[in-house]
Biopython code that builds the backbone (N, CA, C, O; Angstrom):
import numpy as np
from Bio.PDB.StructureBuilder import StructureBuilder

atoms = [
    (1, "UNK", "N", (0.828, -1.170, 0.000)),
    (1, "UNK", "CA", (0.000, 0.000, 0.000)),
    (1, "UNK", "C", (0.885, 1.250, 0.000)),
    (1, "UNK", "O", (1.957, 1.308, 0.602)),
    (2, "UNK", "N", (0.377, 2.206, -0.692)),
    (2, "UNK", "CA", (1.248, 3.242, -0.924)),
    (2, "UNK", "C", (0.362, 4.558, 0.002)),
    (2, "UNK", "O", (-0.624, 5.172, -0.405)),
    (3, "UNK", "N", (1.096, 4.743, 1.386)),
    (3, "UNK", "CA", (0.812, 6.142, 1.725)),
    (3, "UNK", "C", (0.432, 7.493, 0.874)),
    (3, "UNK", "O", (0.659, 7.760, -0.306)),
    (4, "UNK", "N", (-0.122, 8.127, 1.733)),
    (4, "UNK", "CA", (-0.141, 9.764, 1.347)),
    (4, "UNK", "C", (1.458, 10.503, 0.966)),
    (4, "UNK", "O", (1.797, 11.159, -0.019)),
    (5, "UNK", "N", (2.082, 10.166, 1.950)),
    (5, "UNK", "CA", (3.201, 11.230, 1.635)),
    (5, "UNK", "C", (4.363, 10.296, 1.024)),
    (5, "UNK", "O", (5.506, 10.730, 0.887)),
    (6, "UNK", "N", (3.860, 8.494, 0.534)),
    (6, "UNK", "CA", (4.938, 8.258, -0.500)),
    (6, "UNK", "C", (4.621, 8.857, -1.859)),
    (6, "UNK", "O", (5.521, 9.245, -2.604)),
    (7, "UNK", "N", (2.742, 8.963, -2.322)),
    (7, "UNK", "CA", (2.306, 9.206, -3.017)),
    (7, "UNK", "C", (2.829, 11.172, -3.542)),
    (7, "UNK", "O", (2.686, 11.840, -4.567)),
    (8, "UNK", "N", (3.353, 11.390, -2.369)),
    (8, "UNK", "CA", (3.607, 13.088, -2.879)),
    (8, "UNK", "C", (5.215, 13.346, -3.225)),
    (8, "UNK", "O", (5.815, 14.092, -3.999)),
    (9, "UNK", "N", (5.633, 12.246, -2.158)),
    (9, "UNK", "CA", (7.383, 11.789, -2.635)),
    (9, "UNK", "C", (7.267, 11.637, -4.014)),
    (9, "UNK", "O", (7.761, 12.493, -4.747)),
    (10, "UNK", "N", (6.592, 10.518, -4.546)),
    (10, "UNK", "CA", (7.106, 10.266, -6.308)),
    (10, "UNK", "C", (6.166, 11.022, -6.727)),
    (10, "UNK", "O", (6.049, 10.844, -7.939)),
    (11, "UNK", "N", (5.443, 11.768, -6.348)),
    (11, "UNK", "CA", (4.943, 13.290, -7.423)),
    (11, "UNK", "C", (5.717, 14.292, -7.268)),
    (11, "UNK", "O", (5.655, 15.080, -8.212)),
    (12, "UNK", "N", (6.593, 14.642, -6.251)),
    (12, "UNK", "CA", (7.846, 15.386, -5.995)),
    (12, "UNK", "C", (8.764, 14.882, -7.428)),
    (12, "UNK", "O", (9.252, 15.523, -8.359)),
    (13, "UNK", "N", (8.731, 13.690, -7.154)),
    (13, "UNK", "CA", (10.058, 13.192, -7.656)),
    (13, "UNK", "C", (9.948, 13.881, -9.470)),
    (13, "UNK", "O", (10.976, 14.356, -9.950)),
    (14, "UNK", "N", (9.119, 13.865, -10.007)),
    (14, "UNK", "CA", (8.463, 14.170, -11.382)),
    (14, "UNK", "C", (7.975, 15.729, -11.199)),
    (14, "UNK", "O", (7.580, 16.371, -12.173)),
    (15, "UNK", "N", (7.989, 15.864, -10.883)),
    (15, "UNK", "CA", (7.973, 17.942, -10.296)),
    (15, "UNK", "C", (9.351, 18.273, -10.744)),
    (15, "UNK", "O", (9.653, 18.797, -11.816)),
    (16, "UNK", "N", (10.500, 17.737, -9.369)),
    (16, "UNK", "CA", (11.461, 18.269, -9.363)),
    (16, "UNK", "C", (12.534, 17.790, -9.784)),
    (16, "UNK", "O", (13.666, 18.138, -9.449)),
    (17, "UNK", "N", (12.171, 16.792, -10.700)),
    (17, "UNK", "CA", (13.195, 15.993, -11.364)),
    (17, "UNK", "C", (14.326, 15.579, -10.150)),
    (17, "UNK", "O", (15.485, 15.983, -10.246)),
    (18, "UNK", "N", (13.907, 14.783, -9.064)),
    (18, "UNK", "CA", (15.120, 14.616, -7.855)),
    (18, "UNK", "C", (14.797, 13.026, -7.427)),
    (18, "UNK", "O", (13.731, 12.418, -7.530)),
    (19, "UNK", "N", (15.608, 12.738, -7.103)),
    (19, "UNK", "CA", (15.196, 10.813, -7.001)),
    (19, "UNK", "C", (15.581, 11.150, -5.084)),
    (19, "UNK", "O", (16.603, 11.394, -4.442)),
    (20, "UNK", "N", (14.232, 10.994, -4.789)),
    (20, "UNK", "CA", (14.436, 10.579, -3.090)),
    (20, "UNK", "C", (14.622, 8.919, -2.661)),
    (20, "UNK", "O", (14.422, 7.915, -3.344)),
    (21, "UNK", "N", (14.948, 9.018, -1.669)),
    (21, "UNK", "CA", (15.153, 7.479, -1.024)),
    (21, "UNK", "C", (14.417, 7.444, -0.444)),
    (21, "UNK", "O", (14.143, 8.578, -0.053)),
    (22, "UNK", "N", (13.745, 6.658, -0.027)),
    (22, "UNK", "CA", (12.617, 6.438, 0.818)),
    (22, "UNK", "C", (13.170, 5.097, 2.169)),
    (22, "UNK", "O", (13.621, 3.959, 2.034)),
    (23, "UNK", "N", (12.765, 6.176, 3.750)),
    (23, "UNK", "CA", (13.337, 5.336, 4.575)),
    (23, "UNK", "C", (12.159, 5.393, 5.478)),
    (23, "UNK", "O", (11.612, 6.392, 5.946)),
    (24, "UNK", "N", (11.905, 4.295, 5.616)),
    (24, "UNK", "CA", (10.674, 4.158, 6.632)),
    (24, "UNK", "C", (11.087, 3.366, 7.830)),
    (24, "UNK", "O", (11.857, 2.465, 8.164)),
    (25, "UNK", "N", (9.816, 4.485, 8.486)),
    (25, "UNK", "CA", (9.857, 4.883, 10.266)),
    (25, "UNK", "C", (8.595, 4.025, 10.880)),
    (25, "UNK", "O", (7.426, 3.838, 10.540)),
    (26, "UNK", "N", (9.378, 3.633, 11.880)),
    (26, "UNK", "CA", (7.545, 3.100, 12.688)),
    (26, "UNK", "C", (7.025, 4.587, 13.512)),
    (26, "UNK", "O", (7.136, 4.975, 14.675)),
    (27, "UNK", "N", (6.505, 5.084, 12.456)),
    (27, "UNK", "CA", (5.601, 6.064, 13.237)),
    (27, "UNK", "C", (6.423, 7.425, 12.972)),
    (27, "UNK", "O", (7.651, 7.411, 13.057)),
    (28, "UNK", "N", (5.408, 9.113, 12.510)),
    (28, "UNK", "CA", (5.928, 10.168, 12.057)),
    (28, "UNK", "C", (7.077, 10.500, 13.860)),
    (28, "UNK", "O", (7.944, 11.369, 13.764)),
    (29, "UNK", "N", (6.967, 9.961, 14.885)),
    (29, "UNK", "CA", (8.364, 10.597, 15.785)),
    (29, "UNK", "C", (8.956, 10.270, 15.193)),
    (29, "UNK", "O", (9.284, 11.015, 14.270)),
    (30, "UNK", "N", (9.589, 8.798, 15.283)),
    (30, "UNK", "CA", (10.779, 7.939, 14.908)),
    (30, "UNK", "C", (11.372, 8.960, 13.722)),
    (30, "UNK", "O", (12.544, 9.308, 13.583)),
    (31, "UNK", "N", (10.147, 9.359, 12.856)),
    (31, "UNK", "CA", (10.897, 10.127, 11.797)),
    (31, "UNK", "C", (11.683, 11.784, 11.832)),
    (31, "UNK", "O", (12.687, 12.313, 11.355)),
    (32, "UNK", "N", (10.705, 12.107, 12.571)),
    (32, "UNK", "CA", (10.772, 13.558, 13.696)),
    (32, "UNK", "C", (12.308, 13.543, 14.137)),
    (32, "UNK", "O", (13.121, 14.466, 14.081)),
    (33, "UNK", "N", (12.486, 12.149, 14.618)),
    (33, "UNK", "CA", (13.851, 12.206, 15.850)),
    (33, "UNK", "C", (14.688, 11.912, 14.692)),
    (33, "UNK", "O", (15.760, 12.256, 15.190)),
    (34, "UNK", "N", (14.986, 11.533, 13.527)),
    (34, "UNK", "CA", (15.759, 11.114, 12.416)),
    (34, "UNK", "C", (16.449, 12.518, 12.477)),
    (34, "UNK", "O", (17.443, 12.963, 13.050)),
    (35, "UNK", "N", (15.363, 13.091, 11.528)),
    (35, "UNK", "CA", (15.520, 14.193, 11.099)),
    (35, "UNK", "C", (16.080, 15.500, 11.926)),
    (35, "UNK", "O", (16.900, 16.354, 11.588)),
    (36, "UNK", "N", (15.454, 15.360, 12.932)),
    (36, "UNK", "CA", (16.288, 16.732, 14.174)),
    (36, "UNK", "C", (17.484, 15.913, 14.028)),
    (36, "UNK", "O", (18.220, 16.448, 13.198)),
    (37, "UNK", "N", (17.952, 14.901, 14.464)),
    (37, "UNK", "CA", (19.558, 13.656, 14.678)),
    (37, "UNK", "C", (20.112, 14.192, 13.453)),
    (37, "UNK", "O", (21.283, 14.538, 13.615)),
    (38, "UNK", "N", (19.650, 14.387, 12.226)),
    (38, "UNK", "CA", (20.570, 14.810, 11.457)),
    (38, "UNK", "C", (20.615, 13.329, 10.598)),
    (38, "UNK", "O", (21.280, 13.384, 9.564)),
    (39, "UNK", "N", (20.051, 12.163, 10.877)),
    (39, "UNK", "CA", (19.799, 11.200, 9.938)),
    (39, "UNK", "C", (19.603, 10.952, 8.646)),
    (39, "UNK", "O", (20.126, 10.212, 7.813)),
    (40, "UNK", "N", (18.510, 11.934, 8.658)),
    (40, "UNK", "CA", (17.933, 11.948, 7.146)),
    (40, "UNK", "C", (17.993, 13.542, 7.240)),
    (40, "UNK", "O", (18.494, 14.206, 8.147)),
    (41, "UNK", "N", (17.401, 13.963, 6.158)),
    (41, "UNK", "CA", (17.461, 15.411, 5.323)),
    (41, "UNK", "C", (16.196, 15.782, 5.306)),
    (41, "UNK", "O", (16.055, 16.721, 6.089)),
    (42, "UNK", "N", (15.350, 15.533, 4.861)),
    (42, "UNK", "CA", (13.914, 15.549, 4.610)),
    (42, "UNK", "C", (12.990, 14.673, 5.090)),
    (42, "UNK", "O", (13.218, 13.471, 5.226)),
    (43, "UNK", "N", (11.028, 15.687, 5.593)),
    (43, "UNK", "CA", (10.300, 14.816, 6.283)),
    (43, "UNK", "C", (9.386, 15.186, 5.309)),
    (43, "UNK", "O", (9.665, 16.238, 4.734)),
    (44, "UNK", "N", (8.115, 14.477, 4.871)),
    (44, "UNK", "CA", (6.753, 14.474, 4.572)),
    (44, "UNK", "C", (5.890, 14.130, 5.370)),
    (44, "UNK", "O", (5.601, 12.943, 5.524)),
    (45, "UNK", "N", (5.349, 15.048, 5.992)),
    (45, "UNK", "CA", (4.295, 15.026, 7.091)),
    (45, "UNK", "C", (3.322, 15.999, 6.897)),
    (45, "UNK", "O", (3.359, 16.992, 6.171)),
    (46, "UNK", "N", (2.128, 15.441, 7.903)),
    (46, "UNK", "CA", (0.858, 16.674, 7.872)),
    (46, "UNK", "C", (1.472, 17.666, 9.137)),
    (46, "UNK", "O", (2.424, 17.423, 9.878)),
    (47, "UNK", "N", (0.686, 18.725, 9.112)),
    (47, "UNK", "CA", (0.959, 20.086, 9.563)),
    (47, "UNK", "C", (0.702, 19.620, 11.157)),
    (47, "UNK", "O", (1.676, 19.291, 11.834)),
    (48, "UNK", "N", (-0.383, 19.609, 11.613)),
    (48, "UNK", "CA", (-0.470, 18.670, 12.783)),
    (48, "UNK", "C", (0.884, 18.056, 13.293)),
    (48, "UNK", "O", (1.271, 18.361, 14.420)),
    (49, "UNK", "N", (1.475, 17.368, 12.660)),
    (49, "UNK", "CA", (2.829, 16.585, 13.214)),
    (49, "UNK", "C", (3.694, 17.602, 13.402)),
    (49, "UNK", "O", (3.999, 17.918, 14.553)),
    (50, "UNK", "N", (4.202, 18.248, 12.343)),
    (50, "UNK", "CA", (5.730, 19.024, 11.845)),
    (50, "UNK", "C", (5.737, 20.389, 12.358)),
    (50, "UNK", "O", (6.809, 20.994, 12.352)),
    (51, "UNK", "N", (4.451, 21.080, 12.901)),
    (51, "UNK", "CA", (4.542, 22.096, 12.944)),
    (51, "UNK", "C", (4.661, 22.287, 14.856)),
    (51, "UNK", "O", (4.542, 23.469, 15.176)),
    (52, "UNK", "N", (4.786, 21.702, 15.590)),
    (52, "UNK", "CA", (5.394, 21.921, 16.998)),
    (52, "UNK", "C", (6.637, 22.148, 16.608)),
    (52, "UNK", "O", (7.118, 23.255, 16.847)),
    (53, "UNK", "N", (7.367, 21.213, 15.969)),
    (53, "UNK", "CA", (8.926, 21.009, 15.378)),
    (53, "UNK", "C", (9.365, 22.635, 15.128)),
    (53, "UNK", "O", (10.145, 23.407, 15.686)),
    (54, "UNK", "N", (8.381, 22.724, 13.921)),
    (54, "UNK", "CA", (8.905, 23.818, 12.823)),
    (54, "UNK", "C", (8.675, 25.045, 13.761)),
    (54, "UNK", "O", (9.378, 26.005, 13.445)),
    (55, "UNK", "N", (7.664, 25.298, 15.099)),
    (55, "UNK", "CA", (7.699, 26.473, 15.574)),
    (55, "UNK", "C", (8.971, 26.389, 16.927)),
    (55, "UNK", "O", (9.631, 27.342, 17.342)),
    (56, "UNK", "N", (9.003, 25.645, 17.175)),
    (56, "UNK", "CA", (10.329, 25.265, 18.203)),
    (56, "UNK", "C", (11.910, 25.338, 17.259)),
    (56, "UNK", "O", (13.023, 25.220, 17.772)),
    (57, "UNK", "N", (11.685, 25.515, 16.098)),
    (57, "UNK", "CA", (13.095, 25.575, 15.377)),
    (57, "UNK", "C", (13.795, 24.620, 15.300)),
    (57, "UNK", "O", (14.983, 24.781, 15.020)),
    (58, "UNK", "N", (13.285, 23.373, 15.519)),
    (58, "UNK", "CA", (14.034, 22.101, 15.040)),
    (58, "UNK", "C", (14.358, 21.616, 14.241)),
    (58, "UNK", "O", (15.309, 20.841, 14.133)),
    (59, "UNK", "N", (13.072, 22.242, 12.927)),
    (59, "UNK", "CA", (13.426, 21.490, 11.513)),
    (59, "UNK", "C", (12.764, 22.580, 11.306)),
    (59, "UNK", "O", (12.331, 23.265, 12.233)),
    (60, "UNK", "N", (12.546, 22.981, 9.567)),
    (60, "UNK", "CA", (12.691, 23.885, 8.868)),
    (60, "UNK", "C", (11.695, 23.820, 7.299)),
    (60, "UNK", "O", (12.192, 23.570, 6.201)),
    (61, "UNK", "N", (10.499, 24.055, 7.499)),
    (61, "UNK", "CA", (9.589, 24.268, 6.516)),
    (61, "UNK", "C", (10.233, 24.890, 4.925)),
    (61, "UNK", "O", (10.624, 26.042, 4.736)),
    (62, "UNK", "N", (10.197, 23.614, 3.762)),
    (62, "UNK", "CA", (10.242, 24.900, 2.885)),
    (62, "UNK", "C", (8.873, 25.123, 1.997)),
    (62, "UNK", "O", (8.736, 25.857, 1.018)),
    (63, "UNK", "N", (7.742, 24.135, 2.734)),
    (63, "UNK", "CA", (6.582, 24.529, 1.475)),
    (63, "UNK", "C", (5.594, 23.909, 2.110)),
    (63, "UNK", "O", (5.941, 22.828, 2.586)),
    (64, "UNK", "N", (4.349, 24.244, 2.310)),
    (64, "UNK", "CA", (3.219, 23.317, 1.950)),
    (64, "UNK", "C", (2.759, 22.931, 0.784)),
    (64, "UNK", "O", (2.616, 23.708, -0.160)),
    (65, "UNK", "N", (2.448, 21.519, 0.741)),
    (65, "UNK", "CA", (1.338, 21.294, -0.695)),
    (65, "UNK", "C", (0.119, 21.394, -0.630)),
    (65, "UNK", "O", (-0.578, 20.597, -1.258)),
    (66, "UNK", "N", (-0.484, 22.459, 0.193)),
    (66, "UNK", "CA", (-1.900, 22.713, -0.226)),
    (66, "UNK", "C", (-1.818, 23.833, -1.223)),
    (66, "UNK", "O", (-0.838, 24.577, -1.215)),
    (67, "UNK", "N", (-2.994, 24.021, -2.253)),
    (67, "UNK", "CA", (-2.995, 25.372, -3.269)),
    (67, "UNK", "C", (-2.770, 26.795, -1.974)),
    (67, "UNK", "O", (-1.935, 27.666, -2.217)),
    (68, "UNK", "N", (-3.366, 26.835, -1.044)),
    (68, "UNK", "CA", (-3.532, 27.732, -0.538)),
    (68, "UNK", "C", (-2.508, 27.752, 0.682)),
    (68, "UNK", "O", (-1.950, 26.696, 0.980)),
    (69, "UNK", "N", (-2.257, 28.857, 1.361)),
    (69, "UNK", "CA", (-1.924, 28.766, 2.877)),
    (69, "UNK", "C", (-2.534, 28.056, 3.846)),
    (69, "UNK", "O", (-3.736, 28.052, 4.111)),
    (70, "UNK", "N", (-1.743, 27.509, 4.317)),
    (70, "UNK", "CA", (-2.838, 27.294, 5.494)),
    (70, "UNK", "C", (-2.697, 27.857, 6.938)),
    (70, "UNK", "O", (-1.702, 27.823, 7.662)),
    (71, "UNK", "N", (-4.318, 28.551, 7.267)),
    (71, "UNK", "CA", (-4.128, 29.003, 8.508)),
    (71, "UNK", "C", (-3.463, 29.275, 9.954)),
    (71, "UNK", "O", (-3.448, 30.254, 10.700)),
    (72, "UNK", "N", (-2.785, 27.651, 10.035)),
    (72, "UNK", "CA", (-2.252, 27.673, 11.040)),
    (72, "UNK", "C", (-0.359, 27.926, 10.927)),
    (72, "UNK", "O", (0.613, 27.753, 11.662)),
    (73, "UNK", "N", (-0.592, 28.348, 9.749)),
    (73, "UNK", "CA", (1.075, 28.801, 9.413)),
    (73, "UNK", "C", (1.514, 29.308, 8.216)),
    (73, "UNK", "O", (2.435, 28.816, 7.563)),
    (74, "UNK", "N", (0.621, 30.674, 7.787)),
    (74, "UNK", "CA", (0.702, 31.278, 7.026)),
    (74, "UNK", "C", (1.883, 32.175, 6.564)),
    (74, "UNK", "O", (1.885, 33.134, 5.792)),
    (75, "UNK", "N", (3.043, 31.491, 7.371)),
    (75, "UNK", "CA", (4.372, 32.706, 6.798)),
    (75, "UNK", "C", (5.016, 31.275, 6.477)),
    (75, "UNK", "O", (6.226, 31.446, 6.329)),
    (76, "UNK", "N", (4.641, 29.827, 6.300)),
    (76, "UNK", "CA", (4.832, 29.133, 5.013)),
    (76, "UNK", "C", (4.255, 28.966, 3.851)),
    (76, "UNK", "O", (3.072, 28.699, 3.638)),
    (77, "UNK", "N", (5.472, 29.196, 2.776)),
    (77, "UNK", "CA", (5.096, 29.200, 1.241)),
    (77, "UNK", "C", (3.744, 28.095, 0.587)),
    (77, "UNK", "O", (3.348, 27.009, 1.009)),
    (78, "UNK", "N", (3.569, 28.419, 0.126)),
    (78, "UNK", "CA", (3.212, 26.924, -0.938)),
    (78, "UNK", "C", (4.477, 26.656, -1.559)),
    (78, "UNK", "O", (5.578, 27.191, -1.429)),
    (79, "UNK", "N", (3.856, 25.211, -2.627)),
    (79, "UNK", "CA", (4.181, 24.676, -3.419)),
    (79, "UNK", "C", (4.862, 25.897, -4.830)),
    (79, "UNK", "O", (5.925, 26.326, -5.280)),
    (80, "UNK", "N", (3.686, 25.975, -4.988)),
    (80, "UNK", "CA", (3.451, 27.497, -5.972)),
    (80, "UNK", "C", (4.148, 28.640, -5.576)),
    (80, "UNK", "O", (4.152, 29.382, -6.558)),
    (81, "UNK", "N", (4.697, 29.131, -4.716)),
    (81, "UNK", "CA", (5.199, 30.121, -4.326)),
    (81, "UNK", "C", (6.810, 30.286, -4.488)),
    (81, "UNK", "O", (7.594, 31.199, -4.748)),
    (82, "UNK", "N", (6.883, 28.595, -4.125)),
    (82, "UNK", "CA", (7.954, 28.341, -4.118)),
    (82, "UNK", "C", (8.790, 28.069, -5.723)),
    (82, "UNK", "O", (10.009, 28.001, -5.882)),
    (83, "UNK", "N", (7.879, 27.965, -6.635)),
    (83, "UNK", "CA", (8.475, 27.522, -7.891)),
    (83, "UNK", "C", (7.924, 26.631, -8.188)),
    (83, "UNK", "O", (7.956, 26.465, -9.407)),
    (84, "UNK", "N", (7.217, 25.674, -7.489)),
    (84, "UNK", "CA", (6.667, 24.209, -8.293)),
    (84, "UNK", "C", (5.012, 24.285, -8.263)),
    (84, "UNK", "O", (4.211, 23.456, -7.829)),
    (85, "UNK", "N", (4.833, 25.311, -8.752)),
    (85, "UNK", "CA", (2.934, 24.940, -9.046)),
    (85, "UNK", "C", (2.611, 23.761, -10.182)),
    (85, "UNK", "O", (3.242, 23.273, -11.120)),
    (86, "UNK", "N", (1.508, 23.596, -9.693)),
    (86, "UNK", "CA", (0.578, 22.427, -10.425)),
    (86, "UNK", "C", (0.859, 21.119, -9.510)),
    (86, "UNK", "O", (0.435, 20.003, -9.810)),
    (87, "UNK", "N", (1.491, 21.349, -8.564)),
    (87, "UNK", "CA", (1.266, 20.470, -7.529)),
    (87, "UNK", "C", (0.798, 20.267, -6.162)),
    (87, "UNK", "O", (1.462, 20.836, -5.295)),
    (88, "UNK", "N", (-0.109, 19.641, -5.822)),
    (88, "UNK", "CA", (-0.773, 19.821, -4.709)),
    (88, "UNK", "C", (-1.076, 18.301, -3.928)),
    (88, "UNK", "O", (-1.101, 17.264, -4.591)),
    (89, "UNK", "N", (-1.313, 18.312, -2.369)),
    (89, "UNK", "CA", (-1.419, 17.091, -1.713)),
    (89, "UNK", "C", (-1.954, 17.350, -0.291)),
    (89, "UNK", "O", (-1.321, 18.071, 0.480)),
    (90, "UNK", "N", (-2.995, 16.827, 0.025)),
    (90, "UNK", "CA", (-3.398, 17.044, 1.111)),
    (90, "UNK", "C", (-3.647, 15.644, 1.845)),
    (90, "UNK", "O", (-3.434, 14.571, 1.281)),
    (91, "UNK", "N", (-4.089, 15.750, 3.074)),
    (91, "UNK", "CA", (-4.119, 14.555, 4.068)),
    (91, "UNK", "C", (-5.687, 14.586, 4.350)),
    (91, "UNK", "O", (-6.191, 13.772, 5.122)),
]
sb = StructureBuilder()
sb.init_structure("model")
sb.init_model(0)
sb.init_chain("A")
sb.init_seg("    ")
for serial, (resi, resn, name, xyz) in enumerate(atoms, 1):
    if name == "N":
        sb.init_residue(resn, " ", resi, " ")
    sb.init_atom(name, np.array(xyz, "f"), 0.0, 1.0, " ", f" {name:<3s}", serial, name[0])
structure = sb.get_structure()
């Protein structure tokens, strides 16, 4: 079965022409604690998860994939803002 955020990984991947690795976590901490550790580089998560992180300065937002802002953290970009419109992914 293919998740939500493997499903936005290989639509990333065809966006941004970039081949990710895919390393799976039992559960978005395990991945949380990767990523602050310096393990991995990159997380795909819903806003709910990432955004205690991202307001504590642990890890570092560069986009949402909704078309729009979203409310609860509107001084992150979109997708679109950022350079890659026509892509979008929600939970």
């Amino acid at each position: 079965m293919i998740t939500k955020s493997q499903n936005a990984r290989i639509v990333d991947e065809r966006f941004l022409n970039i081949k990710w690795v895919n390393v799976a976590f039992r559960g978005g901490q395990a991945a949380i604690t990767a990523v602050v550790g310096g393990q991995v580089q990159v997380i795909m998560d819903t806003a709910p998860v990432l955004l205690p992180q991202i307001r504590g300065g642990r890890i570092r937002a560069i986009a949402v994939s909704t078309l729009n802002l979203i409310r609860r953290a509107p001084d992150i970009p979109t997708n679109a803002e950022q350079g890659f419109s026509g892509f979008e992914s929600t939970s």
